[in-house]
N, C-alpha and C positions, 0 to 999 in steps of 0.2 A: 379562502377568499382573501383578496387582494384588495391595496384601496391604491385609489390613481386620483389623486388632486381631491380629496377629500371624498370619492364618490366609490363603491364596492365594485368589483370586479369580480365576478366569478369565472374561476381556473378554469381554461378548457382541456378537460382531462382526454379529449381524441387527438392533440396537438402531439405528431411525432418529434423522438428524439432527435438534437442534432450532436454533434459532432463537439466535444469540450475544444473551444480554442480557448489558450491562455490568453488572460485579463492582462496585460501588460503593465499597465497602472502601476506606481512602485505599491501605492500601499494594497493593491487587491494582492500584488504578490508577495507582500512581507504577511500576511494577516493568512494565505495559501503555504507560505513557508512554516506560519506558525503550526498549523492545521497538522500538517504533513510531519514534522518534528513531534508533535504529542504521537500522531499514532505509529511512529518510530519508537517513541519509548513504551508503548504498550506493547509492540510487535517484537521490541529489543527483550522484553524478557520472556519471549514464548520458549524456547530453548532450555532456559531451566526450570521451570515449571512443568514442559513436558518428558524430561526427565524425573524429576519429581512423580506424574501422577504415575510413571510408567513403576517406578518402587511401589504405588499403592495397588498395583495388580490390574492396569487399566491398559492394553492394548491400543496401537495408533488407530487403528479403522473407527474403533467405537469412541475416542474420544474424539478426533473430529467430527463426528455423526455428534451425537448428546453439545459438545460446545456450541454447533455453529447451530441446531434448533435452537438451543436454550435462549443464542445470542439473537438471534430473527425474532423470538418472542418479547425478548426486552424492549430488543429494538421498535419493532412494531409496537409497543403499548407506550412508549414516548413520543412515539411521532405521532401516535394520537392524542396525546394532550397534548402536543405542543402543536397538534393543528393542521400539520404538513396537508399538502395538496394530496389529491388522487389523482392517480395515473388511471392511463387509458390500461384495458386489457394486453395491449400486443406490446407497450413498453411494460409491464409489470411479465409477461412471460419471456420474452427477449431478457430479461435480469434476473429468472427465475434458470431459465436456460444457462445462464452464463456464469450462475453458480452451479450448477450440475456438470455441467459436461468443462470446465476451465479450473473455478476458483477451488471446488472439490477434490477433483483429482492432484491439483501440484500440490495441497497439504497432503492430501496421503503420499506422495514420493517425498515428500519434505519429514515427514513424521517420521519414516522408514530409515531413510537417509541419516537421520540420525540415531538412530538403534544399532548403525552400523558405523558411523564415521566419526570422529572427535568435530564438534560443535561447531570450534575457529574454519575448520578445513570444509564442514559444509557451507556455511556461512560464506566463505572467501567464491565458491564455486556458483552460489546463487546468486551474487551480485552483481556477476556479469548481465545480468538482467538490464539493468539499464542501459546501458548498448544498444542489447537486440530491441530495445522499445527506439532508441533514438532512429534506429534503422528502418525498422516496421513507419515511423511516421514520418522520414522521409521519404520512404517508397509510396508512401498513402497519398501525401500532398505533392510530390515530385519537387521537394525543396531539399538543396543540401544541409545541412544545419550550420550556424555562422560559425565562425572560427572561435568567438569567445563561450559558442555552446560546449564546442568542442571539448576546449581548452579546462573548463569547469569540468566535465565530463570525466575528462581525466585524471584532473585532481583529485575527483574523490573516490575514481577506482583506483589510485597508486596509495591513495588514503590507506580505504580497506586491503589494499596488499600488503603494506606494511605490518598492520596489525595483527594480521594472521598468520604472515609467514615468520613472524618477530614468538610466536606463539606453536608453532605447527611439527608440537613433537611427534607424532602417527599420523601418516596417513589415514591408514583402515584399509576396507577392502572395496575392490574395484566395482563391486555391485551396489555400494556406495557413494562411491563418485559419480555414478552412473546415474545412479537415484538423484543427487543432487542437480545436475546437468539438466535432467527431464525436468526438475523443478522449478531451474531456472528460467527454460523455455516455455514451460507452460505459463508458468508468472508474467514475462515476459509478454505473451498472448493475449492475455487476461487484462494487464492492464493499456495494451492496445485495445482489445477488444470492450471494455468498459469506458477509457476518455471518448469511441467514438458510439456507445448505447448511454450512458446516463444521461449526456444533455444537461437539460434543465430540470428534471427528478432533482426531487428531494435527498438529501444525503443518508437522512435517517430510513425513509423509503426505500431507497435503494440500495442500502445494505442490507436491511431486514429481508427483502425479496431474494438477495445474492445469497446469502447466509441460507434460505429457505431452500433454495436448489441445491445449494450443497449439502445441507443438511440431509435432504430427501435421499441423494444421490448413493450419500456416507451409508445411510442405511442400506437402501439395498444393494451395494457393494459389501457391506457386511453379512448381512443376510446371506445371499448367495456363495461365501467364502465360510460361511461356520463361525464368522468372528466377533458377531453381537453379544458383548456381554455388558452387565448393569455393574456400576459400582458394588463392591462387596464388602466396604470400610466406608466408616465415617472420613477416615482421609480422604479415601478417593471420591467422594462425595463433594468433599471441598476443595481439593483441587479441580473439578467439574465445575462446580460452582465459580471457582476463582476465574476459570476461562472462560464459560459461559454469561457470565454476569460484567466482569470489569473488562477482562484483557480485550475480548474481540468486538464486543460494542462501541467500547472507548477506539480502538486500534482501526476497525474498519470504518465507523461513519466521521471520523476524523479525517481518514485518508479520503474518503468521497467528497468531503468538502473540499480539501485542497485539491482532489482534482480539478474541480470544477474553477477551480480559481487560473491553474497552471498550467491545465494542459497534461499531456502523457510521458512529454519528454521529460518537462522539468520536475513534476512528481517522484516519478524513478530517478532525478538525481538527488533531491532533497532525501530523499528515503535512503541510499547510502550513508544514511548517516549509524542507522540501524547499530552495525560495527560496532561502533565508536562507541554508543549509546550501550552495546550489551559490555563491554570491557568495562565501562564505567561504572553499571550497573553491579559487575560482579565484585569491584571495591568497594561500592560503599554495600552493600548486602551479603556478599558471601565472603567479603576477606579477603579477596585474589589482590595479589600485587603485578602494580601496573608498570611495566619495564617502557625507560626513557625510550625507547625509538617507538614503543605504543602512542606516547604521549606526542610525537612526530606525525604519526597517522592521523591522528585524532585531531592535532591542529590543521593536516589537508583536508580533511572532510568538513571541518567546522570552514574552511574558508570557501571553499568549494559552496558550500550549501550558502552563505551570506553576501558571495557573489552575485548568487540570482537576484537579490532585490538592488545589488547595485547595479549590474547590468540594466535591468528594468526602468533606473532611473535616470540612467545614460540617455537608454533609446526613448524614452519619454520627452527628454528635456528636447533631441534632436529632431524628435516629431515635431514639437513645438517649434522649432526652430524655423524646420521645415515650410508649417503652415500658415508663421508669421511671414516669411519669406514668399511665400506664392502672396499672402493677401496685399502684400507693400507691392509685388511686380502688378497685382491686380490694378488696385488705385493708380497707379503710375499711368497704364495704360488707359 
C-alpha cells in the first residue's frame, strides 16, 4: 500500500509489466549507478568462491540449484517485511519463467566454463555482453544508440581487455571458450529479457521469483543428469551458505533496482565494472598483485562507468534548456 497526498492507495496487483526505460535524472542515475556497482562487487567475487566450494566437493549443477533456492527464500522473507507490493500471477510467472529457461542455464555454462578455463579468460569472454544488450535494445526500440553511449561502451570494454589480457597466461580448452560465449549470450538475453518483464515489480520481488525458476530449473537439470548432491562438509555447508545468503541476494536485488533506474543498456555498462572489482578484490583478499597497465583498465572502467551520471546531467540540463526555450517562443507568440 501506497500513500498519494496523504491518502492510501492500494497496489493494483493485475497492472501488467512495462518496459524499464531509464530515469534520466542525474541523481535517479547516480543512486541506479550506485545500485549496480554494489551488486558488481557481490557478483565480482562469485569466481573465487565457486572455486572455493568446488575444493569442498560441491559440483556446479547443484550449487547453483541450493544457492539460487536458498537466495529466493531470503529474498522472499525480506520483501515481506519490508512490505513490497504483490504482483499479479502472469508477472510473478513471466519472472518465474525467466529464471528457468534464461537466468538458470547461463550460470550453469558460466559454472562449467570455469572448471575448464582460467577465471581472467572467462570473465574477458562474458563481457562482451554488453554489446549484444546495447544491440538487442536498439533493435527493440529502432534507436541507434548516441555516439557518447557508444563511446562509454567502449571504454569500459578496452577497460576489461586490458585487464585480462595484461593477466591471460592459458587459455584452457576450447569447450571452454565455448562454454563462456553461450554465457555470454544467454546473459545477454536475460538481461534484455528482464529491463523489458520487471517494469514496476518490486526488486526484492522480482529477484526472489527469478532465483525460484532457476532454482527449480537447477534441480531438475540435476536430477535428470545423476548430479544432485547435498553438502558432505561443514565447509561446503558454508560456502552454500555464503552464496546463498549474502552473494546472490545482495548481487541480484541490487542489480534489479538499478535496472529499474537505467534501463538495459546502461546496467550492462555499469556492470563492466565486475573486472576491475574482481582484480581489486583479489588484492586486498587473496594477495594477488596488481600489474600497472591492470591499474590502466581499471581507471577505463571507473570512467566509463562515472560518465553515465555525467552524461545524464548533460542531457538534463539541455532538456531544460530545451523547454525554457519553447516556453519563452510560447509567451513571445
Amino acid at each position: 500500500m501506497t500513500l498519494v497526498e496523504g491518502q492510501a492507495v492500494q497496489p493494483d496487483i493485475n497492472q501488467q509489466p512495462t518496459a524499464v526505460t531509464p530515469r534520466t535524472g542525474p541523481v535517479a542515475v547516480t543512486v541506479g549507478v550506485g545500485f549496480v556497482l554494489l551488486s558488481a562487487v557481490a557478483f565480482a567475487s562469485t569466481p573465487a568462491f565457486v572455486r572455493l566450494a568446488y575444493t569442498a566437493q560441491l559440483n556446479g549443477l547443484s550449487l547453483v540449484a541450493f544457492r539460487c533456492l536458498i537466495a529466493a527464500i531470503v529474498l522472499w522473507l525480506v520483501s515481506r517485511l519490508m512490505r513490497e507490493k504483490k504482483v499479479a500471477g502472469s508477472i510473478a510467472w513471466r519472472l518465474i519463467l525467466l529464471g528457468a529457461l534464461l537466468f538458470g542455464p547461463q550460470m550453469w555454462a558460466y559454472f562449467a566454463a570455469l572448471e575448464r578455463l582460467d577465471t581472467s579468460i572467462t570473465v574477458a569472454i562474458i563481457y562482451i555482453y554488453p554489446a549484444l544488450v546495447a544491440i538487442l535494445v536498439a533493435l527493440r526500440v529502432h534507436r541507434f544508440p548516441r555516439v557518447a553511449e557508444i563511446l562509454l561502451l567502449a571504454l569500459g570494454l578496452s577497460g576489461v581487455g586490458i585487464i585480462v589480457l595484461s593477466n591471460s597466461v592459458g587459455i584452457g580448452s576450447s569447450a571452454g571458450m565455448m562454454l563462456a560465449v553461450v554465457t555470454a549470450v544467454g546473459y545477454a538475453f536475460y538481461v534484455f529479457a528482464a529491463g523489458a518483464t520487471v517494469g514496476d515489480t518490486p526488486p526484492l520481488t522480482a529477484a526472489s521469483l527469478v532465483l525460484l525458476g532457476a532454482g527449480v530449473s537447477s534441480v531438475i537439470a540435476a536430477l535428470l543428469t545423476g548430479q544432485l548432491e547435498f553438502p558432505s562438509s561443514g565447509l561446503g555447508m558454508g560456502y552454500l551458505a555464503l552464496h546463498g545468503v549474502v552473494i546472490v541476494p545482495i548481487g541480484l536485488a541490487a542489480y534489479y533496482a538499478g535496472l529499474k533506474r537505467l534501463g538495459a543498456t546502461y546496467t550492462s555498462l555499469v556492470d563492466t565494472s565486475q573486472p576491475a572489482l574482481a582484480a581489486l578484490i583479489g588484492v586486498a583478499a587473496l594477495g594477488e598483485r596488481l600489474l600497472p597497465v591492470q591499474t590502466v583498465g581499471i581507471v577505463a572502467i571507473i570512467a566509463a562507468v562515472l560518465g553515465l551520471p555525467v552524461m545524464a546531467l548533460i542531457q538534463s540540463r539541455k532538456s531544460r534548456r530545451r523547454g525554457a526555450g519553447t516556453k519563452n517562443m510560447a509567451t513571445k507568440t
